[in-house]
C-alpha positions as CSV (number, residue, x, y, z in Angstrom):
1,X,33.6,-42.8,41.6
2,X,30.5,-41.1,43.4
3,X,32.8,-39.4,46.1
4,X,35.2,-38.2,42.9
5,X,32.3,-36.5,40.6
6,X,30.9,-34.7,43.7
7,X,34.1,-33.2,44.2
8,X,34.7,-32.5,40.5
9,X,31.5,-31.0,39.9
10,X,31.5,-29.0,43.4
11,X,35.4,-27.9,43.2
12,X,35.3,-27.4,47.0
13,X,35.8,-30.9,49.3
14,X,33.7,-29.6,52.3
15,X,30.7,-28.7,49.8
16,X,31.1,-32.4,48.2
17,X,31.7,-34.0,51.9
18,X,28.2,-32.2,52.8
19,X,26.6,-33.3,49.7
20,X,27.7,-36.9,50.3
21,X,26.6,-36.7,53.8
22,X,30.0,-37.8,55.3
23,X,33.1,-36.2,56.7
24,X,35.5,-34.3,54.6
25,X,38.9,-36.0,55.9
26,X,37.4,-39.7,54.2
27,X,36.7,-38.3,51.6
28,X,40.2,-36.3,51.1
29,X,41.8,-39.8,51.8
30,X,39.4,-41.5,49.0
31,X,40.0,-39.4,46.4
32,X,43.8,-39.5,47.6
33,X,43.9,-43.6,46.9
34,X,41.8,-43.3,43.7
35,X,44.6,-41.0,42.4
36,X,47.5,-43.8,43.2
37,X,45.3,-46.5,41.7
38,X,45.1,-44.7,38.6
39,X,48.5,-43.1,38.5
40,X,47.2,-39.5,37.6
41,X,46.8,-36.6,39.3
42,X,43.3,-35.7,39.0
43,X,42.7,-32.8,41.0
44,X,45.3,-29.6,41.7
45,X,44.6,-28.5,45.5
46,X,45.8,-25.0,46.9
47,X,44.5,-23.1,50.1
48,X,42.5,-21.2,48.0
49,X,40.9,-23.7,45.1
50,X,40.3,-27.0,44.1
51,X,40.3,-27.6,40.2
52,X,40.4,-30.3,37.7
53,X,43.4,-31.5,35.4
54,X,43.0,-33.4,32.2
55,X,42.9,-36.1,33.5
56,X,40.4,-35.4,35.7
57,X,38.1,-33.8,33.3
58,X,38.0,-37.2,31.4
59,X,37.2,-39.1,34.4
60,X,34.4,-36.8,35.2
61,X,33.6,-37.2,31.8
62,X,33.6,-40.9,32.5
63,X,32.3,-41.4,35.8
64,X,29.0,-39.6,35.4
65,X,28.3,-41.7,32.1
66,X,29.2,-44.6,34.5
67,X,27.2,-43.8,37.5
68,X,24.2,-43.2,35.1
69,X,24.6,-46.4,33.4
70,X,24.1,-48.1,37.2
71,X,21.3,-46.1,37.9
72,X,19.9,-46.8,34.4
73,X,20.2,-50.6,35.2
74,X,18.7,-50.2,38.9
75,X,15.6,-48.5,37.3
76,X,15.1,-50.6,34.5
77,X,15.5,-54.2,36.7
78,X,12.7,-53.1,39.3
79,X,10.8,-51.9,36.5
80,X,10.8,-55.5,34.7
81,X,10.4,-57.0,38.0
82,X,7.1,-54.9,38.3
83,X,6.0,-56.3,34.7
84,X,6.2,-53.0,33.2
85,X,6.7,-53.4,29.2
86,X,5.9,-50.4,28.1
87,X,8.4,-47.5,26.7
88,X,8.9,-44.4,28.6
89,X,9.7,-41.6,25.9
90,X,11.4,-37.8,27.4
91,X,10.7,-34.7,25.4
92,X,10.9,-31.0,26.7
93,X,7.8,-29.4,27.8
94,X,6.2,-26.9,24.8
95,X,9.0,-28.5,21.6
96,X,8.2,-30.7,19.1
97,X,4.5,-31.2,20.0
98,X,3.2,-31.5,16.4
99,X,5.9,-34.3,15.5
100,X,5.5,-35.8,18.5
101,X,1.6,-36.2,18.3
102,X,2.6,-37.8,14.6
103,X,4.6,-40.2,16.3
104,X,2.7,-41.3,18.9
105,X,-0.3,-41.8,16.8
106,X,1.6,-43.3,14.1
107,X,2.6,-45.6,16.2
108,X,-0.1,-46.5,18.2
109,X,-1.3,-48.0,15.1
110,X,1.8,-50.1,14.3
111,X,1.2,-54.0,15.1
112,X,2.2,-55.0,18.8
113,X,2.6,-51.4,19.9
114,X,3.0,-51.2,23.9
115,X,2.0,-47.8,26.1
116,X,4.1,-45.5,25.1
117,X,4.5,-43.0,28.9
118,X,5.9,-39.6,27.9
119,X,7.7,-37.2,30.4
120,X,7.4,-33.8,29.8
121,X,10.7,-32.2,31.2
122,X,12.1,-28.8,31.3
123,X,15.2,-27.1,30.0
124,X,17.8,-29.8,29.3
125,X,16.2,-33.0,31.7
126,X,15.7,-35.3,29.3
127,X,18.9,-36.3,28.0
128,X,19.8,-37.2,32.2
129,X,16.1,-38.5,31.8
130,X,17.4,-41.0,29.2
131,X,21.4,-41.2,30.3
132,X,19.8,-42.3,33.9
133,X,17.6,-44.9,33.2
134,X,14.4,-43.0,33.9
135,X,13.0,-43.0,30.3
136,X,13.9,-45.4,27.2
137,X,13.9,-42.9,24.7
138,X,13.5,-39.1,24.5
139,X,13.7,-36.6,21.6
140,X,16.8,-34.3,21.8
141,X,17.2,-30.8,19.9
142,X,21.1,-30.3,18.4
143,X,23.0,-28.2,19.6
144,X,21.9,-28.2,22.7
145,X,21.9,-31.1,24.0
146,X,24.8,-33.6,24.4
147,X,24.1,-37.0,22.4
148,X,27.7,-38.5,22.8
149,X,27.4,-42.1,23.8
150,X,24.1,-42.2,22.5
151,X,22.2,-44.1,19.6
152,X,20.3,-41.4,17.3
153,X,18.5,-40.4,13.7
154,X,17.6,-37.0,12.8
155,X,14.2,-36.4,12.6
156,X,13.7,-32.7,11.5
157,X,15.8,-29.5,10.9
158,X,14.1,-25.7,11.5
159,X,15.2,-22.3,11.8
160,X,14.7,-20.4,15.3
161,X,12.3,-17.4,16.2
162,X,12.5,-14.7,18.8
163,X,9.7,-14.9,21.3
164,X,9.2,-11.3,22.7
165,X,5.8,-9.8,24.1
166,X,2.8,-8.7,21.0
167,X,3.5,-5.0,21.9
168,X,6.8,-4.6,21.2
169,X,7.8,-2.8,18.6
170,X,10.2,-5.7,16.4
171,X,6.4,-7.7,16.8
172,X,5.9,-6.7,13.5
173,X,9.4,-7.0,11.8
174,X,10.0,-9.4,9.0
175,X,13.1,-10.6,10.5
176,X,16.0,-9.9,12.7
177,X,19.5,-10.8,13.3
178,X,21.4,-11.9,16.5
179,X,22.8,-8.7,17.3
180,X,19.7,-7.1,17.3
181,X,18.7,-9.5,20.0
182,X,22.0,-8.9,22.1
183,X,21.3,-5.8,22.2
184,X,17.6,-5.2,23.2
185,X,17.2,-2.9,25.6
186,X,14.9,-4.4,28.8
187,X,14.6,-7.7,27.5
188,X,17.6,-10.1,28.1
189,X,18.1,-13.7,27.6
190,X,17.0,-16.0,30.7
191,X,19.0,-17.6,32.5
192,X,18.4,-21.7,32.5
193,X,19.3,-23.8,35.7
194,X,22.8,-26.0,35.3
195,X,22.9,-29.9,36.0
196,X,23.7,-29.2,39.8
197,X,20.2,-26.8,39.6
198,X,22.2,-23.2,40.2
199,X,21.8,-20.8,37.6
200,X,24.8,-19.2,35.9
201,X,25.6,-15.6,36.5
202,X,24.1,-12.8,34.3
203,X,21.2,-9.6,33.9
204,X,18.3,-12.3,33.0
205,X,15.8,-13.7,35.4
206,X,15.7,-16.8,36.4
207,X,13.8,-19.3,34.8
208,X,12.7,-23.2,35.1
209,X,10.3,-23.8,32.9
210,X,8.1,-23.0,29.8
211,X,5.3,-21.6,31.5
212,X,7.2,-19.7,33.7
213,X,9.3,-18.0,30.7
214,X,6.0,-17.6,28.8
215,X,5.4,-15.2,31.3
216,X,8.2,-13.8,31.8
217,X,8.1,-12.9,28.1
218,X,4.5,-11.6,28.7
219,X,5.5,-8.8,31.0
220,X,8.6,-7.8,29.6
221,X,11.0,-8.9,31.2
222,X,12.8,-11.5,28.9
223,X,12.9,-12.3,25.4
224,X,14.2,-15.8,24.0
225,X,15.5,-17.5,20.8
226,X,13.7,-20.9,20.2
227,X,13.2,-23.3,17.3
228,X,10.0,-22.1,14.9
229,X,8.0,-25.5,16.1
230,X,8.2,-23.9,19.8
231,X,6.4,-20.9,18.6
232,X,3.0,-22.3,17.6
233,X,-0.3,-22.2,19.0
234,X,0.8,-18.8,21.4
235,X,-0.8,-17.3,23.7
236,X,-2.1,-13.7,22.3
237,X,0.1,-11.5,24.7
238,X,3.5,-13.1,23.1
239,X,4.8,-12.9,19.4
240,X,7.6,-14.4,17.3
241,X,9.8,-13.0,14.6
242,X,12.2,-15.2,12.4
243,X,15.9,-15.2,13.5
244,X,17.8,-15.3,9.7
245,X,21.6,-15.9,11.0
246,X,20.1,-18.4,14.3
247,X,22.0,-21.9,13.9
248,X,19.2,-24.6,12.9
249,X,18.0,-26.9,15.3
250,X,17.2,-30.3,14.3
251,X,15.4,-32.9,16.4
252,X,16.8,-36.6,16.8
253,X,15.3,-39.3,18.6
254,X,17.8,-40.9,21.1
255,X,18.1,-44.1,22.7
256,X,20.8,-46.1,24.5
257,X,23.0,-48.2,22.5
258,X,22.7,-51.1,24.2
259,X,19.1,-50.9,24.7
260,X,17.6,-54.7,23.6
261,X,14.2,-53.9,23.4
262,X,11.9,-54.1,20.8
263,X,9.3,-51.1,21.6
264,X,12.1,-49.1,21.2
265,X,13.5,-50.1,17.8
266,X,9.8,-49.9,16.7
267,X,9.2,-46.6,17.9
268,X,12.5,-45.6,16.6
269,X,11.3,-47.2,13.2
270,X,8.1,-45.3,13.5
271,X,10.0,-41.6,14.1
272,X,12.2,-42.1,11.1
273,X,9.3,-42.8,9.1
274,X,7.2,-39.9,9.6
């Protein structure tokens, strides 16, 4: 399964092989006997490209929720092995820091509370955060990110601003639309790292992080759309303007269905109760 999701997600064998740190003819002849034991054709090869069928894009699908479930149960064994009872919560670096101060206060003060570690993550890390075993729960923002196999309750709903630098001249607009951001001259949209960490084609910069966008932003060389809760507490040298026609955001708490443990349902209690 490992050897057939590096090939999907790489669509080139001798890329995959190199990733996998073996030979590429082992790997052709693995992915060639999964094929026969599944009776599908999951991958259409030419001289010049590799690409998925349906029924290969299921089993990817499939087989990266699988190989993070193993990993999840990997980290979470030699973490109860080290007597480690406490809940490891992912949220992104700079969102939801108001409702997630409530929270952790809130329940710091419920009955038989445990630590409570939070990882702050960039762009898009903390659902893998969660789907990997790494953290127990995390706070996702819809549509954004994927909650599909996942437990979750909504939390909060909000509009979305445009962050853009104090000087510019739509600082000091009531509002604007999405087509006025398209089209701002000098100022596109950044660019975001994928799961495999390469950045998608396009005119924006490159960015990683919050602090690095920040100042990106800062000397004019990006603007973004984010949910309103992103866009307190600023810096002076950036400003934010309401988006009216932006899709809303809203802010679950996640958590893996078959998670057992009873920090988690509390915590969970404790979000949904704010």
């Amino acid at each position: 399964m490992r050897y057939f999701v590096a090939v999907a997600e790489e669509l080139h064998f001798g890329r995959a092989a190199q990733r996998l740190g073996i030979a590429q003819p082992p790997l052709s002849r693995a992915i060639s006997r999964l094929e026969r034991r599944l009776g599908a054709v999951l991958l259409e090869r030419t001289s010049r490209a590799v690409t998925l069928t349906e029924a290969g894009a299921v089993l990817l699908r499939e087989g990266r929720a699988a190989l993070y479930a193993v990993e999840a149960a990997e980290r979470r064994t030699r973490r109860a092995a080290t007597g480690h009872h406490g809940v490891v919560l992912a949220t992104k670096a700079g969102a939801s820091g108001e409702l997630l101060a409530k929270l952790l206060d809130a329940y710091a003060a419920e009955p038989g509370a445990v630590g409570v570690d939070v990882l702050l993550c960039g762009i898009g890390e903390q659902e893998r955060l969660l789907r990997d075993g790494r953290a127990d729960v995390a706070l996702l923002h819809l549509p954004f990110d994927a909650t599909a196999g996942l437990d979750t309750e909504e939390l909060h709903t909000e509009g979305q601003v445009l962050l853009l630098p104090a000087g510019h001249p739509l600082a000091g607009r009531p509002h604007v639309r999405m087509a006025e951001v398209a089209d701002l001259p000098g100022l596109p949209l950044p660019r975001w790292p994928g799961p495999d960490g390469t950045y998608p084609d396009g005119p924006g910069p490159q960015a990683r992080d919050t602090a690095q966008l920040y100042q990106l932003i800062a000397l004019g060389r990006a603007c973004v759309i984010m949910p309103e809760s992103g866009g307190v507490h600023l810096r002076g040298d950036l400003a934010t303007v309401p988006v009216l026609d932006a899709p809303p955001v809203t802010t679950v708490i996640a958590w893996p269905p078959h998670s057992r443990s009873k920090a988690v349902a509390d915590l969970v209690r404790t979000a949904t109760g704010l």
